[in-house]
C-alpha positions as CSV (number, residue, x, y, z in Angstrom):
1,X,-44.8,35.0,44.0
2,X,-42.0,33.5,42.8
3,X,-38.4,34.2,45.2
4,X,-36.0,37.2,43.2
5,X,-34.1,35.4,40.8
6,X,-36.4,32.8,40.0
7,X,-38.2,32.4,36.9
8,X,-41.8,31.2,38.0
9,X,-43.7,29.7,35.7
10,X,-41.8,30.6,32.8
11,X,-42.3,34.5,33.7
12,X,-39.7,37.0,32.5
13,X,-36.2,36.5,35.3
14,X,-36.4,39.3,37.9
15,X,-33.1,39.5,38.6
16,X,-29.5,38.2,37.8
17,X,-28.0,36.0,40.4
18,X,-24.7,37.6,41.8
19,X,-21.3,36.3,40.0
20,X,-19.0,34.2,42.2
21,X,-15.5,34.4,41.6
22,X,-13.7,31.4,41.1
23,X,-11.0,30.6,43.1
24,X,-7.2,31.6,41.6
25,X,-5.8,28.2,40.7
26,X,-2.3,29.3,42.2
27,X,-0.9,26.3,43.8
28,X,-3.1,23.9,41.6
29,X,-1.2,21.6,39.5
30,X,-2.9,20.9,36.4
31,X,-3.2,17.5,35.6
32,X,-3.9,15.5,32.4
33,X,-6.4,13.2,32.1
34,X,-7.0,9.9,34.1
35,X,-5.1,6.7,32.4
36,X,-7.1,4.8,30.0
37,X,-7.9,1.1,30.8
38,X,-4.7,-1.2,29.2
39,X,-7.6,-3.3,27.1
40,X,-7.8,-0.1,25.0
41,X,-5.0,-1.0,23.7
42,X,-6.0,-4.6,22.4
43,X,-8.4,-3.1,20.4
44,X,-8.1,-2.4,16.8
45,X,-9.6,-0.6,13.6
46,X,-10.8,-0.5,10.4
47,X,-8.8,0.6,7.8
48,X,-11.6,1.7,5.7
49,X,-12.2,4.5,7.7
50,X,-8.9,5.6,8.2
51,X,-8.7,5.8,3.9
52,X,-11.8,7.3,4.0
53,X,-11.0,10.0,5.9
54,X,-7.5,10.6,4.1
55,X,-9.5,10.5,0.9
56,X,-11.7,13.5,2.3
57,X,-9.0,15.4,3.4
58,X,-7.5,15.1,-0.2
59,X,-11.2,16.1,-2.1
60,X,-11.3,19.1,0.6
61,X,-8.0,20.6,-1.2
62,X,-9.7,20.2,-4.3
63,X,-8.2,16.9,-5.3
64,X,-10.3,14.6,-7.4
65,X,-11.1,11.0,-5.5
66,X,-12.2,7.6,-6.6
67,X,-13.7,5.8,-3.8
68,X,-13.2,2.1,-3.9
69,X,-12.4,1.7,-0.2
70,X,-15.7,1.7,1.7
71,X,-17.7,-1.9,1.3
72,X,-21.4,0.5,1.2
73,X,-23.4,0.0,-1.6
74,X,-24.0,3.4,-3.6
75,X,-27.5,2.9,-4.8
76,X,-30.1,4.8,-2.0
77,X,-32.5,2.5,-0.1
78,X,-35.2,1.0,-1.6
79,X,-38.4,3.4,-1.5
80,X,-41.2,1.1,0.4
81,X,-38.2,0.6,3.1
82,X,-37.8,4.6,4.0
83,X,-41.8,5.1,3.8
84,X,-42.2,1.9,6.8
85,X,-39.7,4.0,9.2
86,X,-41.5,7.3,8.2
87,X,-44.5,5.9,9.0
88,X,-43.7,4.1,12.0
89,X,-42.3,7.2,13.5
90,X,-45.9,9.3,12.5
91,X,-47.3,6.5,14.2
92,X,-45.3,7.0,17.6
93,X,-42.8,3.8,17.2
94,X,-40.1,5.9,18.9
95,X,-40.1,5.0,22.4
96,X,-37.9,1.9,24.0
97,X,-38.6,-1.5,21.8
98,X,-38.5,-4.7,23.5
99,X,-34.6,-5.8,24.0
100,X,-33.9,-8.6,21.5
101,X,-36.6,-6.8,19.3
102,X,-39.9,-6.1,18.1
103,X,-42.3,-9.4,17.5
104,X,-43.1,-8.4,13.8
105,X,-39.0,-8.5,12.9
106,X,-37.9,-11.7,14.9
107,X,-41.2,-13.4,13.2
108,X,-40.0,-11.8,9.7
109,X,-36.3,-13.0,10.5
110,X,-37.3,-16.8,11.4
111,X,-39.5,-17.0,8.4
112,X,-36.8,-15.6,5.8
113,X,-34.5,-17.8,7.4
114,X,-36.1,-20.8,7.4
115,X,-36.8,-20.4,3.6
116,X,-33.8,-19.3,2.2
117,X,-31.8,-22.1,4.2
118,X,-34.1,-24.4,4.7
119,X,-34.5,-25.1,8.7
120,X,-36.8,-25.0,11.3
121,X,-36.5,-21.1,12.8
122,X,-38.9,-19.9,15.9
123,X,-38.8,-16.2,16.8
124,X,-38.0,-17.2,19.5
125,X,-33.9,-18.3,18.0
126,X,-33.4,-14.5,16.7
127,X,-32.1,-11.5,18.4
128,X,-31.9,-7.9,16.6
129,X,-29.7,-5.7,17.3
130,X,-28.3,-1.9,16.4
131,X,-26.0,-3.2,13.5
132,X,-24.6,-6.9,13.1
133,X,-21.7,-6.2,14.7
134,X,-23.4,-6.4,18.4
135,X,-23.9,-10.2,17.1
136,X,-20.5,-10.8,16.8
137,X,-18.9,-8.9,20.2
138,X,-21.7,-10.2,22.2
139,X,-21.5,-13.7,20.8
140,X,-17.7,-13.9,21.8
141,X,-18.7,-12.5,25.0
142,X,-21.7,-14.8,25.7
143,X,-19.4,-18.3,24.8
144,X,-15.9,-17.3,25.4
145,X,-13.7,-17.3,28.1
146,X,-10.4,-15.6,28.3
147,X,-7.3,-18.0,27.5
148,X,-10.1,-20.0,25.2
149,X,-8.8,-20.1,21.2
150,X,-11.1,-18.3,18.5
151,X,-10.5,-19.7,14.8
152,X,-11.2,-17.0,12.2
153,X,-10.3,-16.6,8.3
154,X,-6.9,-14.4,7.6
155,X,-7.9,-12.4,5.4
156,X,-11.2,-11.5,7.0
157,X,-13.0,-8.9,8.6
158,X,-10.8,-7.2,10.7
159,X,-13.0,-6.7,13.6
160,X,-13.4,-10.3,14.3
161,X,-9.4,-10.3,15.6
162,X,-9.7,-7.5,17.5
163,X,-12.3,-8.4,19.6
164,X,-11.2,-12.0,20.1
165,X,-8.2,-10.3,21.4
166,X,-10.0,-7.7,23.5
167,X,-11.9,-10.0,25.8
168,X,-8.6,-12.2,26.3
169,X,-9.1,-15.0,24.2
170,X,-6.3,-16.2,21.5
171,X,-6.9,-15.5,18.0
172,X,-6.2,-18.3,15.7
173,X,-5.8,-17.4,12.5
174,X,-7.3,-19.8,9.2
175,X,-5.6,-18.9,6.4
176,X,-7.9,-18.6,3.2
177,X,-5.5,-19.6,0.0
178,X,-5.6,-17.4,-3.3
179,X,-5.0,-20.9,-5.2
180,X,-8.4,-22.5,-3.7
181,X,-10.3,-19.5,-4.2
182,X,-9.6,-17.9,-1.3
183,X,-11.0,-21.1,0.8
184,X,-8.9,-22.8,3.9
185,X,-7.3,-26.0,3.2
186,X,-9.9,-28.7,5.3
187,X,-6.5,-30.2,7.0
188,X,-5.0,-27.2,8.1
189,X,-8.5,-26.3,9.7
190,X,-8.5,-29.6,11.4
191,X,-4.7,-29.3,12.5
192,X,-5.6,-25.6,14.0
193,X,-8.9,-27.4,16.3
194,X,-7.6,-27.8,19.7
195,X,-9.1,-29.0,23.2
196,X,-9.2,-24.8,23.3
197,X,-10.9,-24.0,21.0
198,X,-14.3,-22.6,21.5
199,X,-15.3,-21.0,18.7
200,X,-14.8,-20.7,14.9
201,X,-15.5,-17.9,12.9
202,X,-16.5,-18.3,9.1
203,X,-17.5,-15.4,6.1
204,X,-19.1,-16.6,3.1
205,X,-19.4,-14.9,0.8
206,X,-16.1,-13.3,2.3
207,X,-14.6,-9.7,3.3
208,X,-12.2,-9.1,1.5
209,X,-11.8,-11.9,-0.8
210,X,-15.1,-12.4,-2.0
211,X,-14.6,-16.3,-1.7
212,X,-17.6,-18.6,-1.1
213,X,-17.0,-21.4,0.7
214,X,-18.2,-24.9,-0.5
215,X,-19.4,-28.4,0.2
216,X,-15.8,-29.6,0.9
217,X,-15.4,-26.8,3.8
218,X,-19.0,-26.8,5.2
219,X,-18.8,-30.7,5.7
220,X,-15.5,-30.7,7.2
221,X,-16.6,-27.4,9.5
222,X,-19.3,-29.6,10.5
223,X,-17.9,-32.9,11.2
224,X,-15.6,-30.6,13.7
225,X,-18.2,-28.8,15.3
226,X,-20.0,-31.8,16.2
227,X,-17.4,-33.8,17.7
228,X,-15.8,-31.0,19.5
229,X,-18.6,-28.9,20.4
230,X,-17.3,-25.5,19.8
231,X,-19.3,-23.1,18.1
232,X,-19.4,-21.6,14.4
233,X,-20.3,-17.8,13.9
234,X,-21.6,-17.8,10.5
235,X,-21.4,-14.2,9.0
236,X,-23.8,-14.5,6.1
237,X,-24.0,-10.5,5.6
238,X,-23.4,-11.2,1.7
239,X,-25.6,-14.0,1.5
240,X,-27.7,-12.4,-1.1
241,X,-24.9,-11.4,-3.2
242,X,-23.6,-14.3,-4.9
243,X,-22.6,-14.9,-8.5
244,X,-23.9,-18.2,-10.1
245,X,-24.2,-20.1,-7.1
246,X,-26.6,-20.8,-4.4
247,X,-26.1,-19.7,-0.9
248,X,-24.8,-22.4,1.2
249,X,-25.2,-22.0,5.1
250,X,-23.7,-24.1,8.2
251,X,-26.9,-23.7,9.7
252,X,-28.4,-26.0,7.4
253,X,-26.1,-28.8,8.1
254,X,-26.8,-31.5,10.1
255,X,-26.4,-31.6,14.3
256,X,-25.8,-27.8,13.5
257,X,-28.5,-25.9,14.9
258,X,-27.8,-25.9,18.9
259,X,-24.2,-25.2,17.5
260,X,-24.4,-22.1,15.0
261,X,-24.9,-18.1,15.3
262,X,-25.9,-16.9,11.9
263,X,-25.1,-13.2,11.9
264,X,-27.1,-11.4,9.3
265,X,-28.5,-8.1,8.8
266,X,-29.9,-5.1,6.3
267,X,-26.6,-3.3,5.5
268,X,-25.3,-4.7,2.3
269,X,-28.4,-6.3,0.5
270,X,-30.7,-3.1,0.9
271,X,-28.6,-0.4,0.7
272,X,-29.1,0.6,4.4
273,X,-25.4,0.8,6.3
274,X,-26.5,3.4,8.4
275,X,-29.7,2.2,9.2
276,X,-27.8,-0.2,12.0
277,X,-30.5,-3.1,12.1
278,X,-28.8,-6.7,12.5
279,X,-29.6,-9.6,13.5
280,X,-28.6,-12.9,15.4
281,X,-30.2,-16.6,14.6
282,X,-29.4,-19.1,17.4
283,X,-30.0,-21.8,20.4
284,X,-32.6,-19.8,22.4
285,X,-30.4,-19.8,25.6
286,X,-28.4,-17.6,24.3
287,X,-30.9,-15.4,22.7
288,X,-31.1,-14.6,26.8
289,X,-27.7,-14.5,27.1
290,X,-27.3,-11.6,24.0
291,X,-30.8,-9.8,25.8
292,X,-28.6,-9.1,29.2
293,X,-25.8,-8.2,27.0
294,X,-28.6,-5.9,25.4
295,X,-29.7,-5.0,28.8
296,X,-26.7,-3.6,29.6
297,X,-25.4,-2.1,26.9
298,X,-27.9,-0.2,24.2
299,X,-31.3,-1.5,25.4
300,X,-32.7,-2.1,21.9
301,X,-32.7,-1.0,18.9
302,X,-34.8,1.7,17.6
303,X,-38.2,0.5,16.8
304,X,-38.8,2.5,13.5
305,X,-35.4,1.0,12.1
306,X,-37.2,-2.4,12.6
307,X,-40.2,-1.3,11.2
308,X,-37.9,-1.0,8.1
309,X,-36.3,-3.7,8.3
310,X,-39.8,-5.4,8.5
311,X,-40.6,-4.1,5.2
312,X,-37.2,-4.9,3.8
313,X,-37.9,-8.7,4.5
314,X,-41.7,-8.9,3.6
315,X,-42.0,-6.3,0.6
316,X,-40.9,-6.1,-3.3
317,X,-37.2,-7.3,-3.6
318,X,-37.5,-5.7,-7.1
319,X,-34.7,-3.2,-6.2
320,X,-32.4,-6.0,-4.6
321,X,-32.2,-7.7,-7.9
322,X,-31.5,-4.9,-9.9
323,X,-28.5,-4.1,-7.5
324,X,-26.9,-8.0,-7.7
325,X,-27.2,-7.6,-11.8
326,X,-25.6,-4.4,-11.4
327,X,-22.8,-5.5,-9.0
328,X,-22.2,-8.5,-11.6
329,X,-22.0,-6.0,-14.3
330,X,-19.3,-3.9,-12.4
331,X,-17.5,-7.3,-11.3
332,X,-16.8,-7.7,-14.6
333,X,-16.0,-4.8,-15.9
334,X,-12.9,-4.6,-13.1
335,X,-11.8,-8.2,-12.9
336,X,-11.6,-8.1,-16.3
337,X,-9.5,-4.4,-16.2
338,X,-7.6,-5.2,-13.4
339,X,-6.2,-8.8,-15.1
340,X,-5.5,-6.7,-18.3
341,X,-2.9,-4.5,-15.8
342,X,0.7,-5.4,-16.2
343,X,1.8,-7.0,-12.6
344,X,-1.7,-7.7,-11.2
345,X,-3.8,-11.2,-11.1
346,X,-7.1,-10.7,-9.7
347,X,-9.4,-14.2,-9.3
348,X,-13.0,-13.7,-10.1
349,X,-14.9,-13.4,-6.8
350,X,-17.7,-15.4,-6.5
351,X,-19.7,-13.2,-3.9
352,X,-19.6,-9.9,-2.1
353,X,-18.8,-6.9,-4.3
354,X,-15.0,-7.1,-3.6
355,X,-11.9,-7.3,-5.8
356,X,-8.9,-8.9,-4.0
357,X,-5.7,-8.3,-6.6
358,X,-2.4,-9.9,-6.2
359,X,0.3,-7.1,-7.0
360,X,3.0,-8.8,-5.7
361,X,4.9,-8.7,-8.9
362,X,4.6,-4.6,-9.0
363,X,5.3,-3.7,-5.1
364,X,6.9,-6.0,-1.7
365,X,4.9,-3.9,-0.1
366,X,1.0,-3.5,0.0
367,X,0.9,-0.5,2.1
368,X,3.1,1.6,0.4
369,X,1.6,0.9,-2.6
370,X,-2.3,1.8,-1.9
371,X,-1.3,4.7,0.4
372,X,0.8,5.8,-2.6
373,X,-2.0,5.0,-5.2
374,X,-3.9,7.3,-2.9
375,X,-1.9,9.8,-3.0
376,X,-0.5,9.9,-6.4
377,X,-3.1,9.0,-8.1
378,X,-6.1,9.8,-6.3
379,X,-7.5,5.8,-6.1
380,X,-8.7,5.4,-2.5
381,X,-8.0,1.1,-2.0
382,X,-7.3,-1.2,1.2
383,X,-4.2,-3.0,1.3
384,X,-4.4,-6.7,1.7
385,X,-2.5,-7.2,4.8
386,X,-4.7,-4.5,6.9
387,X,-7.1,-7.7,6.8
388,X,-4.5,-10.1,8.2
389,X,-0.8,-11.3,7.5
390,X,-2.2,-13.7,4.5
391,X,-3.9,-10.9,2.7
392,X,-0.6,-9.4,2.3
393,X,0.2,-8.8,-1.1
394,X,-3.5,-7.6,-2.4
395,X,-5.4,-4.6,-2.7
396,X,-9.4,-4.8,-1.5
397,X,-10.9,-2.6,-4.2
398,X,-14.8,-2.5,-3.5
399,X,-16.9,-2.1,-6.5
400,X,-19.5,-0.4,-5.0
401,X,-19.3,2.5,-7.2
402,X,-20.5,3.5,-10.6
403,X,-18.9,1.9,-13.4
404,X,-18.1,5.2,-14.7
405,X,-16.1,5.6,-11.3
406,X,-14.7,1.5,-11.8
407,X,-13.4,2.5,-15.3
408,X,-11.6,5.6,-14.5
409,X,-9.9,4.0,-11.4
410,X,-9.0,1.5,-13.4
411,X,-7.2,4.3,-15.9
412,X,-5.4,5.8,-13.0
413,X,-4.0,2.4,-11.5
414,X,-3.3,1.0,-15.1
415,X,-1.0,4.4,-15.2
416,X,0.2,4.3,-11.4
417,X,1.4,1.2,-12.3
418,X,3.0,1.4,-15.5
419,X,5.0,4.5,-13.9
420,X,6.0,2.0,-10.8
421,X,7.3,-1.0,-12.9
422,X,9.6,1.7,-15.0
């Protein structure tokens, strides 16, 4: 028999325990929390989500929003993509996977890769992770030491600062000019490569600017790399989404293989942001490295989310091309309405799904303006300088909305800024 009070074998409680009375907390002080480590502090965000939220705080009032702030593509995933993970959860694929991933996605990786840039990959050179982001913290973590110097494109992602700066190294920034496309000037690079520096960051296509690099940079990125021996981070996450060019990847140039990390992933080209399924091509030692990291920190990623992203790589990429015609369509449609906008200069982006406009000429002030366009006019946009000191002076307008949505917006900032320049 189970004792009074007990439950048994899931049997019906006999009794209640007795209630204890808590001690009176007179002559307790109350205190606040502990303190929060100081590296907190070094830490930054994304700006996106802070205008996302405003935005929903507006729509919750009843205010009518246009979203051009969030870089997520607003078509659903393909079909064949969501059927793999449902199947691969009927079929039990929910338990821990191994930690740099699953065989069938790290063989589907090296293939893809080796094809589309044409190199030698093993599966052995690719680590998945929960989202492409883990790439990029646990690659700085892997190669950098604190007090080392981390080159990375201003305007650019903003994440890639803040974490150079939370693991103590010194963020260089590589300014990307508006009057070379949005590329870095190959002596200014070479001038910014020290004895420190251990690590150079590159986007192309780029976020914000939608700027793709070319031979010019790639050669001179290179030549650097070689005779310094630092390492490139290569985030190729709009790789797919490129307008009348061809992809061109550091990975494939020569002496660069034992030198590169190409950072790639699902998000953008499949329409699968919250999937978080990245991935990681590199030298094979630090594959290790990145798997203690993984170790230590998430364990893997979920097995069914691979599964996807197995199908993503292998199956129809019907639905891929019908997004990049679409995203050239609505590239268009803005670049061409935002250039026709008293005030504002927009260059043609030639990757991404990004608009980068220069409004310099209607406000001194970026901020202010898109948290006022926000406001006012119920456009949700990025100002330039939330993605470094030289993107001040721009909005980041994502066209990853309909072009129903692109053309009203454009209405409403055509009107916002007609009313400012009175």
């Amino acid at each position: 028999m189970a004792p009074e009070g007990s439950t048994g074998h899931g049997s019906p409680r006999a009794s209640l325990p007795v209630a204890v009375t808590p001690r009176p907390l007179s002559g307790r002080r109350l205190l606040h929390t502990p303190a929060l480590a100081a590296r907190n502090e070094l830490l930054n965000t994304e700006s996106a989500f802070e205008v996302l939220d405003r935005a929903r705080a507006l729509e919750a009032t009843g205010r009518d929003v246009v979203h051009l702030e969030i870089g997520q593509p607003d078509f659903p995933t393909p079909g064949h993509i969501v059927d793999a993970a449902f199947k691969a959860i009927q079929d039990g694929a929910t338990g821990y996977a191994p930690t740099v991933g699953i065989p069938e996605l790290r063989e589907a990786v090296a293939e893809t890769t080796a094809d589309s840039r044409g190199v030698d990959v093993t599966p052995a050179q690719v680590a998945i992770t929960p989202g492409a982001k883990p790439i990029m913290f646990f690659s700085l973590l892997a190669c950098v030491e604190p007090g080392d110097e981390v080159i990375y494109p201003d305007p650019g992602f903003p994440i890639y600062e803040s974490v150079i700066r939370f693991i103590g190294a010194r963020p260089v920034p590589l300014p990307l000019r508006e009057d070379l496309g949005f590329r870095f000037d190959v002596d200014q690079l070479r001038e910014l490569v020290t004895p420190k520096t251990r690590m150079l960051i590159v986007n192309s296509p780029g976020n914000p600017t939608g700027g793709v690099l070319g031979d010019r940079e790639l050669d001179a990125i290179a030549d650097l790399a070689t005779a310094n021996r630092f390492w490139v981070l290569s985030d190729e996450v709009y790789s797919r989404l490129l307008y009348g060019s061809v992809h061109r990847s550091i990975l494939s140039y020569d002496g660069m293989a034992d030198l590169t990390i190409l950072l790639d992933g699902v998000s953008k080209t499949y329409a699968m942001t919250g999937w978080r399924l990245g991935w990681g091509v590199m030298p094979e030692r630090l594959v290790e490295a990145l798997g203690l990291l993984m170790v230590n920190s998430n364990s893997c990623t979920a097995p069914f989310t691979q599964h996807a992203g197995v199908a993503a790589l292998r199956g129809p990429q019907d639905a891929v091309d019908d997004m990049h015609a679409e995203f050239a369509a609505r590239r268009d449609l803005l670049i061409d309405g935002l250039n026709a906008i008293d005030g504002m200069r927009c260059e043609k982006p030639e990757g991404a799904f990004y608009a980068f406009p220069n409004i310099t000429a209607l406000s001194p002030d970026d901020g202010r303006f898109a948290r006022d366009l926000l406001e006012e006019a119920g456009v949700a946009t990025l100002w330039g300088s939330s993605f470094g000191s030289h993107g001040a002076g721009h909005l980041r307008l994502s066209y990853a909305n309909s072009r129903e949505a692109l053309a009203e917006a454009l209405r409403r900032i055509r009107a916002f800024a007609e009313n400012v320049s009175r």
